[in-house]
C-alpha positions in Angstrom: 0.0 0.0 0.0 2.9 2.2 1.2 4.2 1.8 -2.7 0.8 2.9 -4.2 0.5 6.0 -2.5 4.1 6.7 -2.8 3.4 6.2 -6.9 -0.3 8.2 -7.2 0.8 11.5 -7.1 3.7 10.7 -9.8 0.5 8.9 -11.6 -1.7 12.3 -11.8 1.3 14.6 -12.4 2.1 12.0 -15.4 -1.3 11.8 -16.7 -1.5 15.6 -16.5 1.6 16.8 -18.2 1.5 13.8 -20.9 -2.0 14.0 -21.8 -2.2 17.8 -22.7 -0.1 18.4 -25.0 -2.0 16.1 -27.3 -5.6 16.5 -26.1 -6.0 18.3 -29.4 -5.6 15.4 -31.0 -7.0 12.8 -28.9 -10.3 14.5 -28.6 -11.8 14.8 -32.3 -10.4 11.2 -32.2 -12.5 10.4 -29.3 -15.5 12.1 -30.6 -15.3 10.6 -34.1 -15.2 7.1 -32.2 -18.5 8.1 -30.1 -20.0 8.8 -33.1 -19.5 5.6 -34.9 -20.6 3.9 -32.2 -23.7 5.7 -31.6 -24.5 5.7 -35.2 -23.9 1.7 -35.1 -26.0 1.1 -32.2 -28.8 3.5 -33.6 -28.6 2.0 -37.1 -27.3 -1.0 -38.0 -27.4 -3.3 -34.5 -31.3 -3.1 -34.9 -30.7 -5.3 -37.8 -28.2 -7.3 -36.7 -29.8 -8.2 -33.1 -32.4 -10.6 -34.5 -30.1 -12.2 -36.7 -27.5 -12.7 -34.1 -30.3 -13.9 -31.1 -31.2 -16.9 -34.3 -28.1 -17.8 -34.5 -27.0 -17.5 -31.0 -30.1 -20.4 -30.1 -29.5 -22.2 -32.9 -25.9 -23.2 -31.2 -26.9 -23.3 -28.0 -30.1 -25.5 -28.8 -28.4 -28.1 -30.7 -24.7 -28.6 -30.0 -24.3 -31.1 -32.4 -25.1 -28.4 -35.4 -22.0 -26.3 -33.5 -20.2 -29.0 -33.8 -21.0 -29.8 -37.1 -20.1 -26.2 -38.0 -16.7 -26.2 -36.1 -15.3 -30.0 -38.0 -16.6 -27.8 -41.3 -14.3 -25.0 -40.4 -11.5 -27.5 -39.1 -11.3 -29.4 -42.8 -12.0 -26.2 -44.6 -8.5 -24.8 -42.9 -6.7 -28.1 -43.2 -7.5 -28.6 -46.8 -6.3 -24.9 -47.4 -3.2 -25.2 -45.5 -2.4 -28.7 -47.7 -3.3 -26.8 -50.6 -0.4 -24.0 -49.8 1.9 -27.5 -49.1 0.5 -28.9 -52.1 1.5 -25.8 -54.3 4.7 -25.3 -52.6 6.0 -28.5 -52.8 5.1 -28.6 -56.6 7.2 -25.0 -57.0 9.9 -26.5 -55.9 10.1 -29.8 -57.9 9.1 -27.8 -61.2 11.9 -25.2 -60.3 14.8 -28.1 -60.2 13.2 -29.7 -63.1 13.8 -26.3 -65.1 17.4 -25.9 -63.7 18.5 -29.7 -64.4 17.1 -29.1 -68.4 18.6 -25.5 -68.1 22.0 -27.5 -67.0 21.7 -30.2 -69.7 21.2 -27.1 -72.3 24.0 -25.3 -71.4 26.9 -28.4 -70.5 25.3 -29.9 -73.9 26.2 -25.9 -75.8 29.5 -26.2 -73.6 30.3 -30.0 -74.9 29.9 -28.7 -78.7 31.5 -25.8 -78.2 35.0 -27.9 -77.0 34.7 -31.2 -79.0 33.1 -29.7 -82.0 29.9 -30.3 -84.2 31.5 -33.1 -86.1 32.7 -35.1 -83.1 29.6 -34.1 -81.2 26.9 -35.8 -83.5 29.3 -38.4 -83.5 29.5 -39.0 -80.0 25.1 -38.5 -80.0 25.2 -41.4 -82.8 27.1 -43.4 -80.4 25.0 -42.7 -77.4 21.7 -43.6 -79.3 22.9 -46.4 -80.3 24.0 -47.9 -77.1 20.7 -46.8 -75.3 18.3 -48.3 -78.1 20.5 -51.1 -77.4 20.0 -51.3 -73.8 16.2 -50.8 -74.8 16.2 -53.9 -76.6 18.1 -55.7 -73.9 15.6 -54.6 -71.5 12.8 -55.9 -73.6 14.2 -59.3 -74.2 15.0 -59.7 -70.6 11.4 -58.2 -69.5 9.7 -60.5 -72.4 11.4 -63.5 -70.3 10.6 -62.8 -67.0 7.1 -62.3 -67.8 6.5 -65.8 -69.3 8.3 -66.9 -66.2 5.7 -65.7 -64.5 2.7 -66.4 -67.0 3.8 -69.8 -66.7 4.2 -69.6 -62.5 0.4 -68.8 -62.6 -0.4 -71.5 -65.1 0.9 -74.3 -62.7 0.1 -72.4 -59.6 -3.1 -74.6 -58.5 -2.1 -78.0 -60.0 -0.7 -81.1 -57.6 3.6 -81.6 -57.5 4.6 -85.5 -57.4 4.1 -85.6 -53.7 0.3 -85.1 -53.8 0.0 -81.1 -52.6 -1.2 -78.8 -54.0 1.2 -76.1 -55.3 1.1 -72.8 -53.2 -1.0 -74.0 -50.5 1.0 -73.8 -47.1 4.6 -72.9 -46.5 
């Protein structure tokens, strides 16, 4: 108590001397915001009172609506903030996409600027050949492994020698 009273008269001489200097300014401020709010309870709040006592019954009456009304606003957030991830995360893998091709563009210009157009078209012959051969490869090896299988299912519920039937049990 002792620090209170010791404080209140520094309070009021504070309040006076920093106040009054801009009480020109703080008063039309003041005023305006009277105003408004007169103005709004005068003319607007009658119209908004009835509409606000609905809805205010409405959620009290039946919780499970508020509820209903508060999981619509919880996914309606969520999907937006995955959305934002969503676009984000795209950004990002379209902008390294554009640099890599940017890269193979310019270390492509750089390779036939050093080895040359002759040697360059060269070297691309060489390269398209080796990868259409690997593409063949890769076929022939795919074909095989899928009539591996075709055949797998073929003979997958017929009996072995020893009377079981194939796949059932370990």
């Amino acid at each position: 108590m002792d620090i209170l009273q010791d404080y209140l008269p520094l309070a009021h001489h504070l309040y006076n001397t920093y106040y009054t200097p801009y009480s020109a300014y703080l008063i039309p401020l003041q005023r305006n915001i009277l105003l408004t709010q007169a103005y709004f309870y005068a003319y607007i709040f009658p119209y908004l009172w009835p509409a606000y006592k609905f809805f205010s019954s409405l959620l009290t009456e039946q919780p499970s609506f508020l509820t209903l009304l508060l999981l619509a606003l919880v996914l309606f957030i969520s999907l937006k903030a995955l959305d934002m991830m969503r676009r984000t995360i795209i950004y990002w893998i379209s902008l390294a996409v554009k640099l890599m091709m940017w890269g193979a563009i310019v270390g492509a210009g750089v390779y036939v600027y050093y080895r040359g157009v002759e040697e360059s078209v060269q070297d691309a012959g060489w390269l398209l050949g080796m990868l259409s051969g690997l593409e063949s490869e890769g076929k022939r090896e795919g074909y095989r492994r899928a009539s591996g299988r075709q055949r797998e299912a073929r003979n997958f519920g017929k009996r072995t020698p020893r009377g079981r039937t194939r796949g059932a049990g370990w």
